[in-house]
N, C-alpha and C positions, 0 to 999 in steps of 0.2 A: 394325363398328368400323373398319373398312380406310375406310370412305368416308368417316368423321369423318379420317383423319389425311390424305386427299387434300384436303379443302375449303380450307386454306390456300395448299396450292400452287396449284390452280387461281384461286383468287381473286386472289391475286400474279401471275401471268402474264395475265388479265386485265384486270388493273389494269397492268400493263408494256404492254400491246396497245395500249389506252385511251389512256396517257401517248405512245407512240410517234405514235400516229395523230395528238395534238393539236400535237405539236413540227414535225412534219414532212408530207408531202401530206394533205394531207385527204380524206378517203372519206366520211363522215360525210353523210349529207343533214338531221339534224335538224337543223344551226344553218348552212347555208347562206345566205348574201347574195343579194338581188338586186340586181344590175347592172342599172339600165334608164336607158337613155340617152336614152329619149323625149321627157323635159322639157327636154331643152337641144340638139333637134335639128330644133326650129321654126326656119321660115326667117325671122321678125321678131325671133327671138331671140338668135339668127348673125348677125343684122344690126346688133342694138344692138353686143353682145360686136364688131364687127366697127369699130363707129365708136368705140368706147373704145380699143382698140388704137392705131386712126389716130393720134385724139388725141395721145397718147402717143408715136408715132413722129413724127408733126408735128413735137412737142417736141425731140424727139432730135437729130433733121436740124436745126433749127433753129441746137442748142446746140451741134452738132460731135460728140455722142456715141455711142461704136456700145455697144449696149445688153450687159449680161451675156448670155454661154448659158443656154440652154431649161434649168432644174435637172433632176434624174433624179425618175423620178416617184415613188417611194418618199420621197421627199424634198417635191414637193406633198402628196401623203396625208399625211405628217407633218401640215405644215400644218394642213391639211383638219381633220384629228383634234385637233389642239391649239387649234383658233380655235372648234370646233362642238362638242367634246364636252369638254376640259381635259385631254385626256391622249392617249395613242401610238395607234399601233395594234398588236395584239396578234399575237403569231406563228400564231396562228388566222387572222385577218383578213386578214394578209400574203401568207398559203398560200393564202388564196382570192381576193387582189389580183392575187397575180400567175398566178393559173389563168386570166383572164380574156382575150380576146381584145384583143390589141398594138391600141393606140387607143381603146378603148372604158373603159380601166382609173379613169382619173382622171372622166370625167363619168360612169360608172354609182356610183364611190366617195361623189362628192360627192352624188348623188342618194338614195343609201344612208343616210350621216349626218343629211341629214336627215328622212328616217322614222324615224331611232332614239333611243329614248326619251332619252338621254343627250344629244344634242343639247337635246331641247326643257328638260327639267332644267338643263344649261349655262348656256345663250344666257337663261333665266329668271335664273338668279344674276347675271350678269352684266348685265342690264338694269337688274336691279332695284337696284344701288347708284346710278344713275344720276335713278331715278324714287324710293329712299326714305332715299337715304342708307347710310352703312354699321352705325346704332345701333340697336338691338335695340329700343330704345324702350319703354314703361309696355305692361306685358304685355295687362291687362287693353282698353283702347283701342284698341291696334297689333298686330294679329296679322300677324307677318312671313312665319312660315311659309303661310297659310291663304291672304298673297295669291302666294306661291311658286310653290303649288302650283293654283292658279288661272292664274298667268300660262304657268304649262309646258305646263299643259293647252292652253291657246289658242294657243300656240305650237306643239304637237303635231299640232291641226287645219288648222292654218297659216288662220286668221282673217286675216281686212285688218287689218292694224297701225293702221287709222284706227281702226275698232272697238271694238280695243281701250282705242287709246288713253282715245276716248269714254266709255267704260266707268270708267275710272280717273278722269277728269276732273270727269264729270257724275256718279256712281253714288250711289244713296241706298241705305241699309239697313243691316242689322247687320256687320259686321267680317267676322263667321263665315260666316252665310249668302248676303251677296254681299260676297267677298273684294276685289273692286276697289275698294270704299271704303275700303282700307287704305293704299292711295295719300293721301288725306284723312288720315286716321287719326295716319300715321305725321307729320304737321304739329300736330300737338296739343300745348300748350303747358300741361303740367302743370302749372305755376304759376299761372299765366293762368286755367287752367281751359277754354279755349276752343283753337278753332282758329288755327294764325298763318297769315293770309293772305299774309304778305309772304314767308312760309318758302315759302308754295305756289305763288306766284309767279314767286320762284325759279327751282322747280324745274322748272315748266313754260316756263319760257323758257328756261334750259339744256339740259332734258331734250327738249324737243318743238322747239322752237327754233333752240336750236343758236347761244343768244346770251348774251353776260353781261350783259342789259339792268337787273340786280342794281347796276352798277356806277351805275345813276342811282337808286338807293334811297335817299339822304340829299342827293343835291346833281343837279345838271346835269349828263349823262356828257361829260366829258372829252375821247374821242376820238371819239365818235359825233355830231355836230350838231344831229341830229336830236332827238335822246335827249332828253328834262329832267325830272325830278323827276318831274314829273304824269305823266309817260308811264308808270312803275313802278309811281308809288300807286295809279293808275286799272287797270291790271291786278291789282294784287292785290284791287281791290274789286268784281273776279268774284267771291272768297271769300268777301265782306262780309256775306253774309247765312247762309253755309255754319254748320250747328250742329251740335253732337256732345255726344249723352249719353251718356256709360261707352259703351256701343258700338255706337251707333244714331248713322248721319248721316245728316243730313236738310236741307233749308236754309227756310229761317222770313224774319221781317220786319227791318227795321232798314236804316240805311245805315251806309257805311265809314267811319271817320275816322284819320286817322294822324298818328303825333307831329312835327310842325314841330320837327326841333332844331336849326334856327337862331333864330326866333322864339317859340318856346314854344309851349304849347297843344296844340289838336289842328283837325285840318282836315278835310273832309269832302271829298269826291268821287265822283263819278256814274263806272262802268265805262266804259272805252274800252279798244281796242286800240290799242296805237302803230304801226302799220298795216294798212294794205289794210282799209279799218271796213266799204267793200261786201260784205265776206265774212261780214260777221256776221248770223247767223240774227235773222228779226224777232218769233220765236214762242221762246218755252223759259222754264226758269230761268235765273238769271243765269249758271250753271255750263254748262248746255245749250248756252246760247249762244256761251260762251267755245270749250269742245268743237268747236261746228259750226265756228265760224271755225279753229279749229286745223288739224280733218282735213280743212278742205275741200282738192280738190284742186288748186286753182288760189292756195294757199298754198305758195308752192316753198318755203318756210323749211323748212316742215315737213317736205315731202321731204328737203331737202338737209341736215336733221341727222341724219334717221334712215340716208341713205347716209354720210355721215362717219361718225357711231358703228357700224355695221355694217362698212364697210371697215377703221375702226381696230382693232377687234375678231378682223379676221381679218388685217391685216397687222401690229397690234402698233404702229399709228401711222394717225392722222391722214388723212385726203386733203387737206385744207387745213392750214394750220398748226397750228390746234388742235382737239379735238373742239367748244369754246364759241367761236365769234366773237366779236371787240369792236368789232366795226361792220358794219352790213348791207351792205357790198361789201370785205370782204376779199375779197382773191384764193384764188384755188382755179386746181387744173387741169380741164380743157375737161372732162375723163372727169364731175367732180363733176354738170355740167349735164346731160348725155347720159342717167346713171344716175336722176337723180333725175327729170326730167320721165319715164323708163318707171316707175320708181317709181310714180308719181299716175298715169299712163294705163292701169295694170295695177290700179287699187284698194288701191295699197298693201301688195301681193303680196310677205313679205319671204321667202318662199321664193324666189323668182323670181329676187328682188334678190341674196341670197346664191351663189345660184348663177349668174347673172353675175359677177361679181365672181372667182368661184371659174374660171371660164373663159376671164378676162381674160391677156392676155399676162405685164404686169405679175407679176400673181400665180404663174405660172409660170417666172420669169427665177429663177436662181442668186443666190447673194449674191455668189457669187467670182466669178473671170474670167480666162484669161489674161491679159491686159491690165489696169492699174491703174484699182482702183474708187477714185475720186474723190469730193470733197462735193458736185459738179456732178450726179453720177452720184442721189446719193441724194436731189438736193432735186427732180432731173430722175425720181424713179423711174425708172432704169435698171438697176436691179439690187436687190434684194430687199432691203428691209432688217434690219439685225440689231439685233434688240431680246430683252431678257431676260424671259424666261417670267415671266409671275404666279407666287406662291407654290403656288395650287391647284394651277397646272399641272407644275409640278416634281414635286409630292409624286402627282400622278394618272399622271407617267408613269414615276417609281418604282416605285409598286404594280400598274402595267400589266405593265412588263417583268418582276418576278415571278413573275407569271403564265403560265404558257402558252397560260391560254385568258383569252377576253373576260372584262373583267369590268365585266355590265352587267345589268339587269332581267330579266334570264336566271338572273343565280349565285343562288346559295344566300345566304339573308336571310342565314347569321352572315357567310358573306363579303361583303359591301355593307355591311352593319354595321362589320366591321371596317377596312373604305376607310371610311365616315361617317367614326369615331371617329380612323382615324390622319390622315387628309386636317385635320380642324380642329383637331389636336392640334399638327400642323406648321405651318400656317398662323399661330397664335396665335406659335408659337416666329419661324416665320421671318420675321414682317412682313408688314400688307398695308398696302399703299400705299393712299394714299383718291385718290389721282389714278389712274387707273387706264392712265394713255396718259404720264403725265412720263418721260421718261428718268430711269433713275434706275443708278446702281454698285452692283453689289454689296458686300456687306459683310463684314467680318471674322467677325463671330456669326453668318453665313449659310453663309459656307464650313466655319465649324466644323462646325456644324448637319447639314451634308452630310458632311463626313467624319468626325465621333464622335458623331452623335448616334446613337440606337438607334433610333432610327423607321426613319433609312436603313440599317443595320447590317442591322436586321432582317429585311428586304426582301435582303439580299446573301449571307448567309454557307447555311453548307450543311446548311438543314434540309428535310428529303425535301417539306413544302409549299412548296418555293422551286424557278421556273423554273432556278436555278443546281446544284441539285442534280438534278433530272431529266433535265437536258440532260446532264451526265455521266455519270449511270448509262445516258441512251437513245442517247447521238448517236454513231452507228457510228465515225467517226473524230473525230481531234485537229481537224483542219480544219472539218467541220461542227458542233463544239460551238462552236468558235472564232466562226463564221457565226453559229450560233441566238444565242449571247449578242449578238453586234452589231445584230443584225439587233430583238431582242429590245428590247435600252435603246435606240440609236442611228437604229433603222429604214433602216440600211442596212448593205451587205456591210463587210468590213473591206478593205483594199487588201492588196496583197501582201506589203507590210512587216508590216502588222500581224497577218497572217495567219502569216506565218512565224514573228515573234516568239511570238504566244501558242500556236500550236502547239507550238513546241518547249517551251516550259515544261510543257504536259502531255503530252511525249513520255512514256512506261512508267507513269507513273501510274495507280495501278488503286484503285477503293474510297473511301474517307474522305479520302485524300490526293489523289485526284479532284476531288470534290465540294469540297475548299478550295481548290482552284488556280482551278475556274470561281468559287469564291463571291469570291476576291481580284479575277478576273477582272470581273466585275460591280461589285464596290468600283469599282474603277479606271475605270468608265465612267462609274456614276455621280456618279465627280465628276471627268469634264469637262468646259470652257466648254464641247464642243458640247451636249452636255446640258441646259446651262441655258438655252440662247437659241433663237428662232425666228430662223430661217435659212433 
């Protein structure tokens, strides 16, 4: 009888050990990080990262600019975690970031993210509006998830993104059992009955490209010279022979025709590329063929969309003006050319690529400065730009700082479940943007949404599954619960004002009136601008 009334207490103090250990140092070897710095401590690799810098500093001297400070590194790993996985890093993650030996913290971090499964999951969602759009499209036809979870995986393995690409571009078979024809798929023109060539067209010239060569789809492009009509329709009559049963693609006989709507009718035309036509393979399908000339390597298009979209991705904008060029020689900075030719001379290695970029100076500089950040400064990248979080990303680093531990293909299915279920429940409320790089304001319904809605609410106030309630029952003083929460939502320490301020509010506070002062304490962080912006 006596051992039945001790098995609560011990389990509560166990469960207090448990909770202390995850707030604070880490002992723990089962979910240990590895740090290895070995892939970014090649001497050709130091040497690219070495002439993107120049670049860059070229620039500056040029312009007159003395560049922002080196940010604090808690502040890159932000970064790092918000560009590669859509959310924080976790007070877990933090305690083993900063166990790490001084210098080696940010490249074994960034080598970390991507082996982890939430990257390759990520960086898949986020390609994929680029490659399918943002429409769920005819279920039966367009399986979205099927090719999701095909592109994560390939991205997990870290494949050559030409590969890949090829895969999407050329792929025959069923929807389900080779998901890269969902790429195809998702161009299906339910009405039509058929596939839209000119949709796929599109896509592969913005998406692989890195051009809005769309813009000569009905007429002569405007600002391109080059550009005319036939340069567009003769690309999308790669497609022209492309066929699609319910969920079988395959490509069959026939030639292309498309609608003349200046002269009526319809007009036919033979496949070309609007340049470089020496790249095009002399053996394939029409589709095949299209593929070869895309991923060849001696197409720098192709490189230098997939570094802009990759760079945008992680800084929140652009390397050139926009992610879609509207002529084959807009300007870009010198870094664009540097990154992209190692791009193609590495096979299209976007792990490789990411983590340049991630050990670029650039990426490293502060948004602030002593001295006054100018518009020079930011067209000059000289200082880090500030741009507002995607909606996923707000709402992944809300249910992150909840947490005290990760939360990632480790947690428990009902916890992943319940990030699924709240992450698209707020996305839906907060807005997603179909551009995914525009500048855009926030909004009145969005600020609400953060301060009364109940998604965020939930996430803040003081129920014993909430980081805001364990950190007051666990964290020995006023000043170290003060720490965990900043350190928690914000990823960095509080300054000494703000330390002293929220200490004193839970100066003698014991209990339930604890647990609401940190839970108001979390309210109040997250919803500040720093919160909602990459910085």
């Amino acid at each position: 009888m006596w051992a039945r009334h001790l098995i609560l207490p011990v389990v509560a103090v166990v469960a207090l050990a448990a909770l202390r250990a995850s707030l604070f140092p880490l002992d723990s070897k089962a979910r240990q990080i590895a740090f290895d710095t070995t892939p970014v401590a090649a001497d050709d690799f130091r040497e690219v990262v070495a002439r993107v810098d120049e670049s860059f500093r070229t620039n500056w001297a040029e312009k007159r600019l003395t560049p922002a400070p080196r940010a604090a590194d808690l502040l890159v790993a932000r970064r790092l975690s918000l560009a590669l996985t859509g959310t924080v890093l976790s007070l877990e993650e933090i305690r083993q970031f900063e166990s790490q030996p001084e210098g080696a913290w940010l490249d074994g971090w960034a080598v970390h993210l991507l082996h982890d499964r939430r990257f390759a999951d990520y960086f898949a969602e986020r390609l994929s509006r680029a490659y399918l759009g943002t429409e769920e499209g005819p279920l039966i036809v367009y399986r979205k998830r099927r090719f999701l979870a095909w592109l994560s995986d390939e991205l997990r393995e870290n494949r050559p993104y030409g590969e890949v690409v090829r895969d999407m571009v050329a792929g025959s078979g069923l929807n389900t059992s080779a998901p890269a024809v969902n790429f195809i798929a998702a161009a299906y023109d339910d009405e039509k009955k058929k596939t839209d060539a000119e949709r796929l067209a599109i896509r592969v010239s913005r998406a692989f490209l890195g051009l809005r060569l769309d813009c000569a789809q009905c007429h002569d492009h405007f600002l391109e010279p080059s550009w005319k009509q036939t340069d567009f329709q003769a690309l999308a009559a790669y497609f022209g022979q492309t066929r699609q049963v319910v969920t079988h693609v395959t490509d069959g006989d026939g030639e292309y025709r498309f609608e003349d709507r200046v002269n009526g009718g319809t007009v036919g035309i033979d496949p070309a590329v609007p340049f470089l036509p020496e790249l095009v393979p002399a053996e394939g399908t029409r589709r095949e063929k299209l593929a070869g000339w895309l991923t060849d390597r001696r197409n720098v298009h192709f490189a230098k969309a997939a570094v802009n979209r990759v760079w945008a991705m992680m800084f929140g904008r652009p390397l050139r003006a926009k992610v879609e060029a509207q002529t084959l020689d807009e300007p870009a900075p010198a870094a664009l050319d540097v990154l992209a030719s190692d791009f193609a001379a590495h096979g299209h290695d976007l792990r490789r690529l990411i983590l340049l970029i991630a050990s670029t100076e650039v990426f490293r500089l502060d948004s602030a400065s002593p001295d006054e950040i100018t518009d020079d400064h930011d067209t000059a990248w000289a200082a880090f730009p500030l741009t507002r979080l995607r909606p996923e990303q707000v709402i992944g680093g809300v249910l992150q700082a909840a947490s005290v531990t990760t939360i990632d293909r480790n947690s428990h299915v009902v916890t992943r479940s319940i990030r699924y279920f709240t992450e698209r429940d707020f996305v839906q409320r907060y807005g997603d943007p179909e551009d995914d790089f525009a500048p855009t304001p926030g909004t009145l319904p969005q600020r609400l949404l953060l301060m009364n809605g109940e998604l965020v609410d939930k996430r803040a106030r003081e129920d014993l599954l909430n980081a805001s309630a364990r950190i007051a029952l666990l964290a020995p003083t006023d000043d170290a619960a003060v720490e965990a929460a900043y350190l928690a939502v914000l990823t960095r320490r509080p300054t000494d004002r703000e330390r002293s301020h929220f200490s004193a509010q839970l100066s003698g506070l014991t209990g339930g009136a604890r647990q609401r002062k940190l839970a108001d304490l979390y309210w109040v962080l997250f919803n500040t601008t720093e919160m909602s912006y990459l910085h």
